[in-house]
C-alpha positions in Angstrom: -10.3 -25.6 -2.4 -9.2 -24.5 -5.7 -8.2 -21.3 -6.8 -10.6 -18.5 -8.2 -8.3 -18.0 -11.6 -8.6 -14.1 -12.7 -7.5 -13.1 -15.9 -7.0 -10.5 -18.7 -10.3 -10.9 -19.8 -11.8 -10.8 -16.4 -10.1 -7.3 -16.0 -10.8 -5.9 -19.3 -15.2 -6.8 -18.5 -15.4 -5.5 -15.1 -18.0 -2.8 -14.6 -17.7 0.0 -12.2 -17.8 -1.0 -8.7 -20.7 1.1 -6.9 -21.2 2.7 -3.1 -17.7 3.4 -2.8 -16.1 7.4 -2.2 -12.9 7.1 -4.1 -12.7 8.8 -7.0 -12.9 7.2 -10.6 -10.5 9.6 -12.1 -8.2 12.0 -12.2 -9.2 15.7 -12.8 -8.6 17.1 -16.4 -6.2 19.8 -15.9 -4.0 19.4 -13.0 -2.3 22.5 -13.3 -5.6 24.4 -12.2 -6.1 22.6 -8.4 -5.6 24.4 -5.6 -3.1 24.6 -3.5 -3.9 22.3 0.0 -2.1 24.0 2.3 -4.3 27.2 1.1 -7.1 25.4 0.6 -7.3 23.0 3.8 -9.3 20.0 3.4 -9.9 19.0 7.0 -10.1 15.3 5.9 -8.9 13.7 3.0 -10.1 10.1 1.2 -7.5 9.6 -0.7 -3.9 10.9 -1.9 -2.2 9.9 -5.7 1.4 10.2 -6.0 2.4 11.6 -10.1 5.9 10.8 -11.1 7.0 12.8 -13.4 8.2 11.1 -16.4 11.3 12.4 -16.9 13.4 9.2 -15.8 12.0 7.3 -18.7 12.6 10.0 -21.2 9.2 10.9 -21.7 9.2 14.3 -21.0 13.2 16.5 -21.0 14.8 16.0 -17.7 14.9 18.8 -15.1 16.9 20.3 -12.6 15.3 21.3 -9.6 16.0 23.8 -6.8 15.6 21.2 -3.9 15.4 17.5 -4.0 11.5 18.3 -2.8 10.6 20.4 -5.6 10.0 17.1 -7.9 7.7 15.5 -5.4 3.6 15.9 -5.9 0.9 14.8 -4.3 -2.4 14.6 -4.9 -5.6 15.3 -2.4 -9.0 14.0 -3.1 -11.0 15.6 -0.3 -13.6 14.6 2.0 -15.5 17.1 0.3 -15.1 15.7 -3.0 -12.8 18.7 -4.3 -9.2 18.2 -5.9 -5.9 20.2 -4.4 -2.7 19.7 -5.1 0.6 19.7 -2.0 4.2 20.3 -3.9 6.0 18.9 -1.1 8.8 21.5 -1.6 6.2 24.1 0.3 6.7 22.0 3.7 10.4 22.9 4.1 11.8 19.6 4.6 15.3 19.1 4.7 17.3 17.9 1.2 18.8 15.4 3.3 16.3 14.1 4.1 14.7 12.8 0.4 14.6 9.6 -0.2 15.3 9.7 -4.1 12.8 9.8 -6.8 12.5 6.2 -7.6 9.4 4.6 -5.6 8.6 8.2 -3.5 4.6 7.3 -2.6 1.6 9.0 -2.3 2.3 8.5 1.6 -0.4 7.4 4.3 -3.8 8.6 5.5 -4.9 7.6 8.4 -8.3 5.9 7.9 -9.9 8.9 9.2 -8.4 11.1 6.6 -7.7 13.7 9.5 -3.3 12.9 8.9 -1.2 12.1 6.3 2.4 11.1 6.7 5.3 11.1 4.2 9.0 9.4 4.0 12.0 11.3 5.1 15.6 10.1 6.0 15.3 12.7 8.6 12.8 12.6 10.7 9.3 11.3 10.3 6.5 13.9 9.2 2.5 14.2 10.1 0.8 16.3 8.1 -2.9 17.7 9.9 -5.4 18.6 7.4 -7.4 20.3 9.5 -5.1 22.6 10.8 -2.1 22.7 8.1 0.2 21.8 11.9 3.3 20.2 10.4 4.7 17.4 13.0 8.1 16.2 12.6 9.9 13.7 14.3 13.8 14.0 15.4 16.2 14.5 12.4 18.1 11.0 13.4 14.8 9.0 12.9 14.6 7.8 9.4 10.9 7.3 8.1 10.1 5.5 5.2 6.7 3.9 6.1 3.6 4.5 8.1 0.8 1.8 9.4 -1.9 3.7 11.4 -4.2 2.0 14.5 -7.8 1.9 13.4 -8.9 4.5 15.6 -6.1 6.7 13.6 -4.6 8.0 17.2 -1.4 6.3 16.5 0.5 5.5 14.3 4.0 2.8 13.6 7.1 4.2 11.6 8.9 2.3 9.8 12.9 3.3 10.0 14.3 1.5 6.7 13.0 -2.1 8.2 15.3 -2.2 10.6 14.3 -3.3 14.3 10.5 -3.2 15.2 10.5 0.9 14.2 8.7 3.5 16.4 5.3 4.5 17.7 3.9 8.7 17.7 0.5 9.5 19.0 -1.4 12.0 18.1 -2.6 14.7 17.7 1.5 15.8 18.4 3.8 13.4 16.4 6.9 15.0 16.8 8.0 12.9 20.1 7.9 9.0 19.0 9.0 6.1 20.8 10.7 3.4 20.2 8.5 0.5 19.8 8.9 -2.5 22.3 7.7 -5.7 19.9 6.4 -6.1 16.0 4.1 -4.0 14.7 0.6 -5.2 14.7 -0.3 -7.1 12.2 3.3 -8.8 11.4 4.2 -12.3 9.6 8.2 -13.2 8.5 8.2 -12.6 4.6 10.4 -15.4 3.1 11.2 -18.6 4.2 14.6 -20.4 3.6 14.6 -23.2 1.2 14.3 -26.6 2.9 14.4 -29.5 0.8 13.5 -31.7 3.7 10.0 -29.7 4.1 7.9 -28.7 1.0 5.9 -26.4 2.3 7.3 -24.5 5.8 4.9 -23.3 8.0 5.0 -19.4 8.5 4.6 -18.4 11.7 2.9 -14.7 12.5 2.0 -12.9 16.1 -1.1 -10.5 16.5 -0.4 -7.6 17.9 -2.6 -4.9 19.9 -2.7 -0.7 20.2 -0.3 -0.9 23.1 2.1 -2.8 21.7 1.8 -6.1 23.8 1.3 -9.6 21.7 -2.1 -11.1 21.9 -1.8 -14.7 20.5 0.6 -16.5 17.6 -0.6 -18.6 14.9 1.0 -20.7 12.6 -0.1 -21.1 8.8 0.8 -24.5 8.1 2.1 -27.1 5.3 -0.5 -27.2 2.4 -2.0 -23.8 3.0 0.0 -21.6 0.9 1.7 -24.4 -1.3 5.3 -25.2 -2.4 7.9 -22.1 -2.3 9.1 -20.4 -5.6 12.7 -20.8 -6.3 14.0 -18.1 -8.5 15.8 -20.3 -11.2 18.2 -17.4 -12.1 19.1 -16.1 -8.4 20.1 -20.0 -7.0 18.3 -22.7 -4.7 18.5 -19.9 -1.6 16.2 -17.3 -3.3 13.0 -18.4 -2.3 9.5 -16.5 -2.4 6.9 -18.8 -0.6 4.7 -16.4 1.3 3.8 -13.2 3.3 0.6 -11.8 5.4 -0.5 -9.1 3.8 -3.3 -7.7 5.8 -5.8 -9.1 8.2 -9.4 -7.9 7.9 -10.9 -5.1 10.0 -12.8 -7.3 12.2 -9.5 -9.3 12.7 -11.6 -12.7 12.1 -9.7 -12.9 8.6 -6.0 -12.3 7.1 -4.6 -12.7 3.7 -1.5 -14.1 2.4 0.6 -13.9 -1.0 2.5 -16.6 -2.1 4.5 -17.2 -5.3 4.2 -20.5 -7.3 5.7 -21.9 -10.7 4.2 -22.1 -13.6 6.8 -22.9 -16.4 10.0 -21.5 -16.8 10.7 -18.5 -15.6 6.9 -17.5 -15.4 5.1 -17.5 -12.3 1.7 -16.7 -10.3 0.7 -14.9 -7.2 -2.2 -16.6 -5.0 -4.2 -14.5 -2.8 -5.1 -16.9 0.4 -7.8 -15.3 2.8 -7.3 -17.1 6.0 -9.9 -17.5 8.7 -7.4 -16.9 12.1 -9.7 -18.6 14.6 -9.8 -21.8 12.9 -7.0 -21.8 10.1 -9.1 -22.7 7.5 -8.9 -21.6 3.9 -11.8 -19.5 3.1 -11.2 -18.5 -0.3 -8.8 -18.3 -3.1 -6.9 -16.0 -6.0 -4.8 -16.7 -8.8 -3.4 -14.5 -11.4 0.0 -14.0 -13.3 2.4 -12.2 -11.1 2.5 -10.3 -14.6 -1.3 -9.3 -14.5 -1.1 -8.2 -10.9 1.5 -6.5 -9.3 -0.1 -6.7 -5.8 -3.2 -6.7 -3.4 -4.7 -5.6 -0.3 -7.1 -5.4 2.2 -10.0 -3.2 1.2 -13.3 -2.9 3.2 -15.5 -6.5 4.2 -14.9 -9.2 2.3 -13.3 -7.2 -0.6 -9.5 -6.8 -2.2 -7.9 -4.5 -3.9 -6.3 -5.8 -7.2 -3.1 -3.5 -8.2 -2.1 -4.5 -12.0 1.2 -4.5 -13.9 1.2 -4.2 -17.2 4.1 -5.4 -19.5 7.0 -7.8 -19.5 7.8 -6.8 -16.0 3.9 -6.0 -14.4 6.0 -5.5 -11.2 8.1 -2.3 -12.5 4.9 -0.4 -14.1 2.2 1.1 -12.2 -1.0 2.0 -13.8 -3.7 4.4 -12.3 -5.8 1.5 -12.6 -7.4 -0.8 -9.6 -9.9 -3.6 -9.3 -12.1 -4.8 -6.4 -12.2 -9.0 -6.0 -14.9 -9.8 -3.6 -13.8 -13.2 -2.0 -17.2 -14.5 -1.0 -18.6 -13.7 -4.9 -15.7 -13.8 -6.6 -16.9 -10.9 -9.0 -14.4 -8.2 -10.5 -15.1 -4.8 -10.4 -13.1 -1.9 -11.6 -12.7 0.6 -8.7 -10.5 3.6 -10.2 -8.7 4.8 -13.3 -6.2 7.0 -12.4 -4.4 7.0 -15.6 -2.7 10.3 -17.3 -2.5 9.8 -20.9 -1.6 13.4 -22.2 0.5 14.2 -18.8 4.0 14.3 -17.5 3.1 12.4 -15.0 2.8 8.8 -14.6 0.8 7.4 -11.4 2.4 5.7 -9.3 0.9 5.2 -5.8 -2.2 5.6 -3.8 -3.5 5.9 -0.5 -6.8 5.8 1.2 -8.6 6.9 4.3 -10.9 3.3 5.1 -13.2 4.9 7.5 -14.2 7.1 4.4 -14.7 4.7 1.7 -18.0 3.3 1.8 -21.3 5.4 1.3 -22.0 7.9 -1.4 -19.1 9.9 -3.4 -19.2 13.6 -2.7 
């Protein structure tokens, strides 16, 4: 099957995308939102991370009475209404920020009902029905969330080491450890092999409780020959990843990295179908053009651009929807702050809330 190839042009023509509940832009003076933990949403469909801009010179830098006090996020709620969380107001520790480069906009669960934030010291479950802070133990390090789809548990992430922890709700503040991989789980790189041109990559399905269900194997000739960084040596391979497997679980996706000439390269979007291994559909763009994808709602991705030299290091407000069985683009969101000391820089999304009308 040969690659759907999505450019520039194919970006810059899409028309809005339609019976979604995220919103297509960001409100005009973010300095007037409320305040969410005054102004409680109850459920939220979506949260966008600002940066301020100060790192790149574009506004004066700061100084800043905690570490906290530079974080913002932003709540789009079930409701439709805009409120702002300074992440300063929920007394975390200092020690416990991660830095300011790559913070997030966190993760909702896909019922909107929790939303959960990185910290070196301990994890932290926000309820938005209740304003209930939940904190995990101060030696737990938390840097990234993947909720269950019926959003009453959720995996932490502790800096990618070991298979991380598991906290139930609705009290997060006792996790477990976690006894295998998180569920869904594939190795990321693969060493280079100059004996095999395309190694198979090897992924286990995990359930709610934790127990493996079945492996599979993506095989030679599915995601093509791995990318050898020509300026990091022969051992620096990128050859491919699962990135998400569909809701229904009868799909998954995979990135891989091929060359192109030189130093350029593209990303291929590979949707999968698990039962019988067969390639369903393909993507191809400029790794330059898009900075990433993932699993959206049916048969549909989201498309995460870069922009620039280096598409991987920007992060435009912008996102697209590729529908694998059309192959139309559709633009989902602009996000972008011109006139603002922000840039955006992440977003997360509640998927039980997305489809139907927008509030």
């Amino acid at each position: 099957m040969r690659p759907q190839r999505i450019t520039q042009y194919d970006l810059d023509r899409a028309h809005w995308a339609t019976g979604y509940r995220l919103p297509r832009q960001m409100p005009e003076d973010l300095q007037e939102l409320p305040d969410l933990l005054d102004d409680l949403p109850g459920k939220a469909i979506a949260t966008v991370y600002g940066e301020i801009d100060d790192l790149n010179g574009r506004v004066p830098p700061r100084t800043y009475a905690t570490p906290w006090a530079r974080e913002t996020v932003y709540f789009y709620g079930d409701d439709g209404r805009w409120r702002v969380l300074h992440l300063e107001d929920l007394g975390l520790p200092a020690a416990g920020w991660q830095g300011s480069d790559s913070y997030g906009a966190g993760a909702l669960s896909p019922d909107g009902r929790w939303w959960a934030t990185k910290s070196l010291r301990g994890s932290v479950v926000l309820d938005l029905a209740t304003g209930e802070l939940h904190r995990g133990p101060a030696s737990q390090t938390a840097v990234g969330y993947q909720w269950t789809g019926d959003s009453q548990r959720v995996h932490i992430t502790n800096q990618g080491i070991g298979p991380g922890q598991w906290a139930a709700a609705p009290r997060f503040g006792k996790p477990r450890p976690a006894s295998g991989t998180i569920y869904p789980y594939a190795g990321g790189y693969a060493q280079f092999d100059p004996q095999r041109a395309t190694p198979p990559l090897t992924y286990g399905f995990y359930n709610n409780n934790d127990r493996l269900v079945r492996t599979a194997v993506v095989g030679e000739g599915v995601l093509g020959p791995p990318f050898v960084y020509r300026d990091a040596g022969e051992s620096s391979v990128e050859y491919g990843y699962l990135r998400a497997v569909s809701s229904d679980g009868k799909s998954a996706g995979f990135l891989s990295s091929a060359a192109m000439s030189g130093k350029e390269y593209s990303t291929e979007l590979t949707v999968v179908a698990i039962e019988s291994g067969s390639v369903t559909s393909r993507a191809q763009f400029s790794a330059r053009l898009i900075s990433g994808v993932d699993f959206f709602e049916g048969d549909h991705w989201m498309l995460d651009p870069g922009v620039g030299d280096l598409g991987y290091e920007a992060f435009p407000g912008v996102r697209y929807v590729w529908d694998a069985r059309t192959g139309s683009v559709r633009k989902l969101i602009d996000l972008t702050l011109d006139d603002s000391e922000y840039r955006i820089y992440d977003l997360s999304y509640a998927r039980n809330l997305l489809v139907g009308r927008r509030p």
